[in-house]
PDB file with SEQRES, HELIX, SHEET and CRYST1 records, atoms N, CA, C and O in Angstrom:
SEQRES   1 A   61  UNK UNK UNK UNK UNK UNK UNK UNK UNK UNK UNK UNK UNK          
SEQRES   2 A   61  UNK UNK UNK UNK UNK UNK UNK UNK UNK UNK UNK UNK UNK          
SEQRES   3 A   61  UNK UNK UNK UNK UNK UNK UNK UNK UNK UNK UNK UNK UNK          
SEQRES   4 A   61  UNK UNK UNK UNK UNK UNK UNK UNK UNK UNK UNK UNK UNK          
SEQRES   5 A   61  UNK UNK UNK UNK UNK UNK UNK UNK UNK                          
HELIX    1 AA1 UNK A    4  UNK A   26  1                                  23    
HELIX    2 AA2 UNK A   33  UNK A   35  5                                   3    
HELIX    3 AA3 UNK A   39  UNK A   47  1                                   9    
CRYST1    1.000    1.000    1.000  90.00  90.00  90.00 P 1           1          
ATOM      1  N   UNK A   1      52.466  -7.398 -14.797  1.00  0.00           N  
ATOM      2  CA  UNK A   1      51.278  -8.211 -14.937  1.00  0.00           C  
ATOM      3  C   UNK A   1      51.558  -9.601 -14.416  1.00  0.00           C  
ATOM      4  O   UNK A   1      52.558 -10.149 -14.881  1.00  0.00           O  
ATOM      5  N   UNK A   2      50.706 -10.382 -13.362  1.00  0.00           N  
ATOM      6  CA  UNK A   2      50.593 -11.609 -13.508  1.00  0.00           C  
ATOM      7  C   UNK A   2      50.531 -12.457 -14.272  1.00  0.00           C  
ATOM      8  O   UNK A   2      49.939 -12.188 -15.317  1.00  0.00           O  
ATOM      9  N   UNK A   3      51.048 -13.713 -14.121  1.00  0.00           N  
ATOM     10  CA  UNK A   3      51.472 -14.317 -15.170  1.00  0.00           C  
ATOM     11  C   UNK A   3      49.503 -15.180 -15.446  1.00  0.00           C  
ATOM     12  O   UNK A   3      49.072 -15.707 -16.472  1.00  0.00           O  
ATOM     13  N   UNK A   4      49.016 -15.049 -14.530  1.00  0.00           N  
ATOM     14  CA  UNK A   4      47.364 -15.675 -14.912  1.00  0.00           C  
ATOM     15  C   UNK A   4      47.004 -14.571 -16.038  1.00  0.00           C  
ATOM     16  O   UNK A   4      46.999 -14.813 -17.245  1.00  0.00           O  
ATOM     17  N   UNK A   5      46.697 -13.287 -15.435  1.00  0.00           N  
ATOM     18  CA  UNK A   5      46.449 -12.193 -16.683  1.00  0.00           C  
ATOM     19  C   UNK A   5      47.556 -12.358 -17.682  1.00  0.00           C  
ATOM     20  O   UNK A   5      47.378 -11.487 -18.533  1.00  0.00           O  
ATOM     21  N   UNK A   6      48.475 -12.977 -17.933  1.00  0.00           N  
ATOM     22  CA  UNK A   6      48.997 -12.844 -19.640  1.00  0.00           C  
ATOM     23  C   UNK A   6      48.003 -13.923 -19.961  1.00  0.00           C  
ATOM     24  O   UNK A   6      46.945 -13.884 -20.590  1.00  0.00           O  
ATOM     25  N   UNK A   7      48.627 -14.880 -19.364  1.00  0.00           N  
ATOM     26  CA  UNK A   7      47.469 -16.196 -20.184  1.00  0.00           C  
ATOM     27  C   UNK A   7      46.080 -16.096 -20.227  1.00  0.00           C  
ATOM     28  O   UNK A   7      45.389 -16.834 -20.930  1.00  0.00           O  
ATOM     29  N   UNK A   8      45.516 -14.972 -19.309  1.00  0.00           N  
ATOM     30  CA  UNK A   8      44.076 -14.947 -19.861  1.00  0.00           C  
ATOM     31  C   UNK A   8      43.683 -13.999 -21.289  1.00  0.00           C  
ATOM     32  O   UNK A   8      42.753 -14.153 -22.081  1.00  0.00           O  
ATOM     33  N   UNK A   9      45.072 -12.702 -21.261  1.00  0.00           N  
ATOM     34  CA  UNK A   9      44.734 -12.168 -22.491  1.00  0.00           C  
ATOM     35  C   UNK A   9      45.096 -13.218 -24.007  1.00  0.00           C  
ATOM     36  O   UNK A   9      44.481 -13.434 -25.051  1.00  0.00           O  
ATOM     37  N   UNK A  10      46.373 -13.660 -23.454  1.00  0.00           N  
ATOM     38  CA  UNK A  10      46.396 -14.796 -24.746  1.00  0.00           C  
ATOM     39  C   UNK A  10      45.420 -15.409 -25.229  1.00  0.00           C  
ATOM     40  O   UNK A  10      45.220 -15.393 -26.444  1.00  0.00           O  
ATOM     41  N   UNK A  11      44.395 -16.254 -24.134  1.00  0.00           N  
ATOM     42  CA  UNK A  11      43.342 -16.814 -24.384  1.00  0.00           C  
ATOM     43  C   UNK A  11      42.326 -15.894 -24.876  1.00  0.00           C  
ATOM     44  O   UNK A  11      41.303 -16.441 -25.287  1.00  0.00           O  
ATOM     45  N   UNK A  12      42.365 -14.777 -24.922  1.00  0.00           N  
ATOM     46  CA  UNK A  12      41.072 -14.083 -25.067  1.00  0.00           C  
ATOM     47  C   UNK A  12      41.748 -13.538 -26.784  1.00  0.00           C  
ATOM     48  O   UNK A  12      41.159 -13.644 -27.860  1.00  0.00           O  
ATOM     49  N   UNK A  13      42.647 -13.165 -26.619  1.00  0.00           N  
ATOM     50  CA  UNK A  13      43.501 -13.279 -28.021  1.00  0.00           C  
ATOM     51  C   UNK A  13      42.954 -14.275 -28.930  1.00  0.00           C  
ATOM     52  O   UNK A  13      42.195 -14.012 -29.863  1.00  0.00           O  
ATOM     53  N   UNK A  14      43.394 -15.482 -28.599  1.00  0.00           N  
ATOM     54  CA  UNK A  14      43.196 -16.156 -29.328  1.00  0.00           C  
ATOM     55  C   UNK A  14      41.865 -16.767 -30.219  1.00  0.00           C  
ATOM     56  O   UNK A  14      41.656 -17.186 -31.357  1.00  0.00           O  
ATOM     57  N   UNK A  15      41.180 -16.561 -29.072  1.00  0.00           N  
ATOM     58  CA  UNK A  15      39.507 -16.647 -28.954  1.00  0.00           C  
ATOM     59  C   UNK A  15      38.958 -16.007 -30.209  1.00  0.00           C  
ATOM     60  O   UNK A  15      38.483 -16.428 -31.264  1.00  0.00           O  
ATOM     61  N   UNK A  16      39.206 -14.847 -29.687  1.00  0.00           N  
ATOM     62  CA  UNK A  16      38.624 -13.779 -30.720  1.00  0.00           C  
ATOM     63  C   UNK A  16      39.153 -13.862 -32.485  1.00  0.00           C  
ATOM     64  O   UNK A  16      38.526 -13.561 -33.500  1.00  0.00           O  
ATOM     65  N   UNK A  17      40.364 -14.326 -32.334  1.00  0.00           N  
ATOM     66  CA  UNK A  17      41.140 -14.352 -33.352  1.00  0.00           C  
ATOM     67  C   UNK A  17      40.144 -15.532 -34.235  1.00  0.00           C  
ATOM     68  O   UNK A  17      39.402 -15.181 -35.152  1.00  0.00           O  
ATOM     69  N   UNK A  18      40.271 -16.849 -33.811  1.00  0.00           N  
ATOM     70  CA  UNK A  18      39.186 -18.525 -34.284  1.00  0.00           C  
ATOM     71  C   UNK A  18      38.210 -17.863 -34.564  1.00  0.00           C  
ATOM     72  O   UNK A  18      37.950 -18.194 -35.720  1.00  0.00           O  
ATOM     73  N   UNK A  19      37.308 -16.941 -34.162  1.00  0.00           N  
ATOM     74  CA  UNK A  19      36.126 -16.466 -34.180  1.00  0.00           C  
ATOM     75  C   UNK A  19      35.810 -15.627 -35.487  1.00  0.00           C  
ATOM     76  O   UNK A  19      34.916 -15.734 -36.327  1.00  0.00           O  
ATOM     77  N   UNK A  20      36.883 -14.748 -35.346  1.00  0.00           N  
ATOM     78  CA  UNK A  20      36.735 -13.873 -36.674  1.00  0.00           C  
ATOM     79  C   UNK A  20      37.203 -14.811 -38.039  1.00  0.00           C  
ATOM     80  O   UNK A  20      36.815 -14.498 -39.165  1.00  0.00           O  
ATOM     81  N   UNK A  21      38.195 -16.146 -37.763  1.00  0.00           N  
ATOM     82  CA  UNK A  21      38.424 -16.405 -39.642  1.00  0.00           C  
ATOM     83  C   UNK A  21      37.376 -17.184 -39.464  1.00  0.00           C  
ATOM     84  O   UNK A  21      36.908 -17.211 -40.603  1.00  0.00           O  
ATOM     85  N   UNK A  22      36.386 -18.126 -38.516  1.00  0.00           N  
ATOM     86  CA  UNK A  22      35.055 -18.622 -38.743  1.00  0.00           C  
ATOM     87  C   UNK A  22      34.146 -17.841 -39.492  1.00  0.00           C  
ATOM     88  O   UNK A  22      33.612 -18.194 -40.544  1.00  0.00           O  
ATOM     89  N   UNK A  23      33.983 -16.704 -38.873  1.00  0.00           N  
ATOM     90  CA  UNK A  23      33.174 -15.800 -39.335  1.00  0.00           C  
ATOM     91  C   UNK A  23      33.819 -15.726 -40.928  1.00  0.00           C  
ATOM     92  O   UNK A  23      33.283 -16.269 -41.895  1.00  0.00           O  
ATOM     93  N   UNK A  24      34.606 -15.232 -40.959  1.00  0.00           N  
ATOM     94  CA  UNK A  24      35.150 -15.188 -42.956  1.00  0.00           C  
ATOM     95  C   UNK A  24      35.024 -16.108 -43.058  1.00  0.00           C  
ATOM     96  O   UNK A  24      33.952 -16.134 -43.663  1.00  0.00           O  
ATOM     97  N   UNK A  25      35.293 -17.010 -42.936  1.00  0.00           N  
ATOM     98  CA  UNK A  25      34.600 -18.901 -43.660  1.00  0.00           C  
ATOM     99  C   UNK A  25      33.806 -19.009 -43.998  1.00  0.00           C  
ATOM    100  O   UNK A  25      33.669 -19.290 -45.189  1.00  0.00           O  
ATOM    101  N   UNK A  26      32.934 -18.880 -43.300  1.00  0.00           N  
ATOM    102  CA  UNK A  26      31.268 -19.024 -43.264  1.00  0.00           C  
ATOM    103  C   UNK A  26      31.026 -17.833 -44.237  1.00  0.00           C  
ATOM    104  O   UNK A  26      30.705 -18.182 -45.372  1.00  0.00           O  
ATOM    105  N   UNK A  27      31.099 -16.793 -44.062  1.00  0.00           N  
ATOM    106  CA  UNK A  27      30.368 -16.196 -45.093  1.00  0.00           C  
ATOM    107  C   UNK A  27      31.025 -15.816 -46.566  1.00  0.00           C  
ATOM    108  O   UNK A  27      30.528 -14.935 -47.267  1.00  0.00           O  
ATOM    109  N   UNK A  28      32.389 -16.700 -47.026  1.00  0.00           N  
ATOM    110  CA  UNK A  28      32.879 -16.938 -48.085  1.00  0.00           C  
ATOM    111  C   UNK A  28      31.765 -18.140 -48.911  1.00  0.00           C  
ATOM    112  O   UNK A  28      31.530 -18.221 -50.117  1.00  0.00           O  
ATOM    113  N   UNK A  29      31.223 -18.979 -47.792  1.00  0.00           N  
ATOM    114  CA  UNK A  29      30.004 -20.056 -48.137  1.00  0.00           C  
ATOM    115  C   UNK A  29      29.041 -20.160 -48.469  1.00  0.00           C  
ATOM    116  O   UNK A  29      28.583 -21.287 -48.658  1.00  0.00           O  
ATOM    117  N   UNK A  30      28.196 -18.875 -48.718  1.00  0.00           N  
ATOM    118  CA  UNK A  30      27.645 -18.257 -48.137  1.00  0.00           C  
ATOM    119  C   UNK A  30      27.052 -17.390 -49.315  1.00  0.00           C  
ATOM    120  O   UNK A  30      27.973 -16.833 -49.914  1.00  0.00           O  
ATOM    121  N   UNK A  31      25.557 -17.036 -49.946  1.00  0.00           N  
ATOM    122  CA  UNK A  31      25.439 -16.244 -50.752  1.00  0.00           C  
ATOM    123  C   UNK A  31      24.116 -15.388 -50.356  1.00  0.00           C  
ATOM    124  O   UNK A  31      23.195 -15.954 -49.767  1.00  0.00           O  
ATOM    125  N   UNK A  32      24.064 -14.395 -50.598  1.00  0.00           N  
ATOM    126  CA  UNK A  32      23.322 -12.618 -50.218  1.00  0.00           C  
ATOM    127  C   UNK A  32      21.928 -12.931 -50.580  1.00  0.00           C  
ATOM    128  O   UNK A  32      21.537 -12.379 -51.608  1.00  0.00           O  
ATOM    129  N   UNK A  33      21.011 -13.765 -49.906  1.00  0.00           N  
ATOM    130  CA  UNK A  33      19.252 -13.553 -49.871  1.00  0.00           C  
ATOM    131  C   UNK A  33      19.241 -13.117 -50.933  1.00  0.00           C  
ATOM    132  O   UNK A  33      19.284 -13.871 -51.905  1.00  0.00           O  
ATOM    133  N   UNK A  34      19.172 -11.581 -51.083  1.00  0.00           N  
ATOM    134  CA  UNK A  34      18.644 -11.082 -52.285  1.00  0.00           C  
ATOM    135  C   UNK A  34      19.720 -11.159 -53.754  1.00  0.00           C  
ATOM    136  O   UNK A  34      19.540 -10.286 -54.603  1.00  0.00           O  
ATOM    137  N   UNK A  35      20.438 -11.854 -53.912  1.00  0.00           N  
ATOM    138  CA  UNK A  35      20.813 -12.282 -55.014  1.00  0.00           C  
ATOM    139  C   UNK A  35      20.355 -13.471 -55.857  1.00  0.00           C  
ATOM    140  O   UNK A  35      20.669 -13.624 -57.038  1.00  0.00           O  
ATOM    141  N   UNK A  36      19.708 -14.166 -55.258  1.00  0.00           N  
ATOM    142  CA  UNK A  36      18.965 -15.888 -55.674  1.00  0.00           C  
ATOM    143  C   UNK A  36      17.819 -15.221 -56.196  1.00  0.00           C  
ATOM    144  O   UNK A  36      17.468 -14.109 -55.803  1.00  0.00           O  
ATOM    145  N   UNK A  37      17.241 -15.868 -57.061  1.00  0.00           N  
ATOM    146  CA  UNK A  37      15.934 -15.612 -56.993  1.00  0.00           C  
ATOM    147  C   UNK A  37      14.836 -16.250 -56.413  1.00  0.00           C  
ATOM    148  O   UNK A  37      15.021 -17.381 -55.965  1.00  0.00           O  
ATOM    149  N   UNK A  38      13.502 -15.641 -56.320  1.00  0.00           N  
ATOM    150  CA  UNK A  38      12.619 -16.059 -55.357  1.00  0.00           C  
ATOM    151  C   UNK A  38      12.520 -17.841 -55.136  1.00  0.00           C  
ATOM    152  O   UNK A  38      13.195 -18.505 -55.923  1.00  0.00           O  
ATOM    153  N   UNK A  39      11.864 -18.435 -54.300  1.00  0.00           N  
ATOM    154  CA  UNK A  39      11.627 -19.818 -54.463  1.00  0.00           C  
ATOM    155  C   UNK A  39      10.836 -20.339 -55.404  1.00  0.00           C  
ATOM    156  O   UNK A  39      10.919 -21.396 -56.029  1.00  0.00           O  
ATOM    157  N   UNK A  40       9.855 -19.244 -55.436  1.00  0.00           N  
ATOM    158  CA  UNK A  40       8.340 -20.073 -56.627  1.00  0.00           C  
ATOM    159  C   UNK A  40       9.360 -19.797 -57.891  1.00  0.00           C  
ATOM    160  O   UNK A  40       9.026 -20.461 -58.872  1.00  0.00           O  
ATOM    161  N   UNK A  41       9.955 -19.377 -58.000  1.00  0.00           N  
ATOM    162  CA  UNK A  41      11.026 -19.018 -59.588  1.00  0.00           C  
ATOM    163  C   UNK A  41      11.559 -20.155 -59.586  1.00  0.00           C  
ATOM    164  O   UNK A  41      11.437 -20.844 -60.598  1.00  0.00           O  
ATOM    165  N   UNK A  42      12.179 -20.580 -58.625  1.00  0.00           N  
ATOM    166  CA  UNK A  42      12.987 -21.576 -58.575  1.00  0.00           C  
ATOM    167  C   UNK A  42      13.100 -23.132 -58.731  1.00  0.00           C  
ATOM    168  O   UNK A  42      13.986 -23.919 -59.063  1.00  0.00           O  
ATOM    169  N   UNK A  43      11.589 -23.222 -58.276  1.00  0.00           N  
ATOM    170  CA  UNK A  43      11.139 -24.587 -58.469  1.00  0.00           C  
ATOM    171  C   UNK A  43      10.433 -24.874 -59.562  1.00  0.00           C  
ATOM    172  O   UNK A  43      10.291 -25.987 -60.068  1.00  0.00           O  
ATOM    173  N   UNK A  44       9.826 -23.475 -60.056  1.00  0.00           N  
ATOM    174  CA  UNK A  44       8.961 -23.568 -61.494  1.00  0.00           C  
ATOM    175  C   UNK A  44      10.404 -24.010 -62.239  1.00  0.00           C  
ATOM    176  O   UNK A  44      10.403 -25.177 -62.630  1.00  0.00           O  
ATOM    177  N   UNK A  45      11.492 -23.333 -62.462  1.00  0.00           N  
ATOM    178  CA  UNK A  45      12.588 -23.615 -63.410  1.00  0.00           C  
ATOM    179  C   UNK A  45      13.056 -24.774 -63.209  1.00  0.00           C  
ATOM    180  O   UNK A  45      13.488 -25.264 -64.252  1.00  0.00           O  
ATOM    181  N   UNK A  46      13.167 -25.496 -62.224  1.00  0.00           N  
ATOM    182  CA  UNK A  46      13.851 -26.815 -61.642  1.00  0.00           C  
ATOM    183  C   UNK A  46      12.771 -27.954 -62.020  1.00  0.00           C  
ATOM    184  O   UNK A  46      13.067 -28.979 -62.633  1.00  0.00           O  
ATOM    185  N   UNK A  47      11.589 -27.655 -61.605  1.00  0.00           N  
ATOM    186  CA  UNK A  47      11.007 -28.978 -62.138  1.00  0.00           C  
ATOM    187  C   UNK A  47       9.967 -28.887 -63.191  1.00  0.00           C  
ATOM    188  O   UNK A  47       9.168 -29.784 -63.459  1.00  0.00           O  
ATOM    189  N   UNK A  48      10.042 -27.768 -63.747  1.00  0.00           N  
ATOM    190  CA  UNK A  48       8.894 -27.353 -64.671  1.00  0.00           C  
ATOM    191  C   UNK A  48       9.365 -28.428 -66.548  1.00  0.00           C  
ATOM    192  O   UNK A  48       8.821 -29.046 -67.464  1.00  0.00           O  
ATOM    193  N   UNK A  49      10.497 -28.040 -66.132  1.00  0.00           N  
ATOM    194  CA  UNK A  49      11.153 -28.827 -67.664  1.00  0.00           C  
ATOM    195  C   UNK A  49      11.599 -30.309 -67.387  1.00  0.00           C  
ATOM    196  O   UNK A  49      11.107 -31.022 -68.262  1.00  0.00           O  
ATOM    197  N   UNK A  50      12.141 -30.837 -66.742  1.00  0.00           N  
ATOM    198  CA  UNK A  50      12.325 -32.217 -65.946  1.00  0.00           C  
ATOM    199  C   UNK A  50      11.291 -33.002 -65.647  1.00  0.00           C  
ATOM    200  O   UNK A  50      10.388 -32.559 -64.939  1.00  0.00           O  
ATOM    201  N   UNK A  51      11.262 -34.150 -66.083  1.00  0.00           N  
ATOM    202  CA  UNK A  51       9.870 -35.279 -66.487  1.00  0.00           C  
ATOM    203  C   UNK A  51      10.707 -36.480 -65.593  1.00  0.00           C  
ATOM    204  O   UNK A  51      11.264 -37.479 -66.047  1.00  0.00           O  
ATOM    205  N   UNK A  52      10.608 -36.056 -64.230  1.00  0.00           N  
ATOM    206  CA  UNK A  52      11.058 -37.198 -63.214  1.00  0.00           C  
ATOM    207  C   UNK A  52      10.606 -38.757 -63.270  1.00  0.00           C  
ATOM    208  O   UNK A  52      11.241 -39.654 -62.715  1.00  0.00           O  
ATOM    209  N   UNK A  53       9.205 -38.986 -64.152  1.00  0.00           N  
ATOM    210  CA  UNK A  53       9.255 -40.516 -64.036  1.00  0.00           C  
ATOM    211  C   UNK A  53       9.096 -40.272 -65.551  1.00  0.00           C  
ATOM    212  O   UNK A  53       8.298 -39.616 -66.221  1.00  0.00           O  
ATOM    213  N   UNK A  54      10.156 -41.046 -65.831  1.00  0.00           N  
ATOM    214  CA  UNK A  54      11.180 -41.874 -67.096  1.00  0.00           C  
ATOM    215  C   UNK A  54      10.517 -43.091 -67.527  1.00  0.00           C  
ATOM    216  O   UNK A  54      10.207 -43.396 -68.679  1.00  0.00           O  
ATOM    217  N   UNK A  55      10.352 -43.697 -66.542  1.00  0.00           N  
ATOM    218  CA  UNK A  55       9.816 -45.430 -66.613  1.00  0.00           C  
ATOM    219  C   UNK A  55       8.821 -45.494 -65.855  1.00  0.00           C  
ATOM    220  O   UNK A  55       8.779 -44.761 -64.867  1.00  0.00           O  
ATOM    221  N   UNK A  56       7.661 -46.496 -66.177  1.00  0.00           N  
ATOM    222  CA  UNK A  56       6.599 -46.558 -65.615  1.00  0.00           C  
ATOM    223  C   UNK A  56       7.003 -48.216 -64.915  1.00  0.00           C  
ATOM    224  O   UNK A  56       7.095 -49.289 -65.513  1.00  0.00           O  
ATOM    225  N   UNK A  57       7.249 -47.804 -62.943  1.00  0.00           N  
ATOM    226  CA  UNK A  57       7.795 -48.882 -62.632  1.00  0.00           C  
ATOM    227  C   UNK A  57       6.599 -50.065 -61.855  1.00  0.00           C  
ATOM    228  O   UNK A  57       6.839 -51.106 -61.245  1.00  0.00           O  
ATOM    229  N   UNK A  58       5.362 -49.446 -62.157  1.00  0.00           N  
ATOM    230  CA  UNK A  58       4.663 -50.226 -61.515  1.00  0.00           C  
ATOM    231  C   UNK A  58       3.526 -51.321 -62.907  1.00  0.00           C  
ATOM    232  O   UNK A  58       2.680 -52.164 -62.611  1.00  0.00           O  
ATOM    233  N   UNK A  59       3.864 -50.961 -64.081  1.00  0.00           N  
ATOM    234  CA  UNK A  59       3.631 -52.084 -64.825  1.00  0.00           C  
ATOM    235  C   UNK A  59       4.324 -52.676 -65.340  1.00  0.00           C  
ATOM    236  O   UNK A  59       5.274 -52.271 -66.011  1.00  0.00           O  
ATOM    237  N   UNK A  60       3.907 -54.097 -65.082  1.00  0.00           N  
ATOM    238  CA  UNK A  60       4.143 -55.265 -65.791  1.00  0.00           C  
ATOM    239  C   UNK A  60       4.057 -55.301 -67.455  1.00  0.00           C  
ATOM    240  O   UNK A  60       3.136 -55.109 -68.248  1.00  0.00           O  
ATOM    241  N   UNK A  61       5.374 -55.619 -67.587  1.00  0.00           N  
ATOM    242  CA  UNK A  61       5.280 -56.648 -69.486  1.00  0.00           C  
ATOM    243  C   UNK A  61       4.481 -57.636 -69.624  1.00  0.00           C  
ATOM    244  O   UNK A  61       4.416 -58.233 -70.699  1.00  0.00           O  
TER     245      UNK A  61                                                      
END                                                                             
């Protein structure tokens, strides 16, 4: 083999290699659509109990 074809399989080696632990990275990050629950669930639970204004900042003492 030419010494261009080793270094192109190396490179293609290697390539592939970055590619696949990206790929496991990313989807270690990463959680399954259908395991979450829906959005309207989500926001009813998130802001349904939470009373975001605390202080009333537009009156005056």
């Amino acid at each position: 083999m030419k010494s261009s074809k080793k270094l192109f399989l190396f490179a293609a080696a290697l390539f592939f290699l970055v590619m696949i632990y990206l790929g496991y990275d990313i989807s270690r990050k990463t959680t399954f659509p259908g395991s979450r629950p829906q959005l309207k669930e989500r926001i009813e639970q998130d802001f349904t109990t939470k009373d975001s204004v605390v202080v009333d900042s537009v009156r005056q003492n």
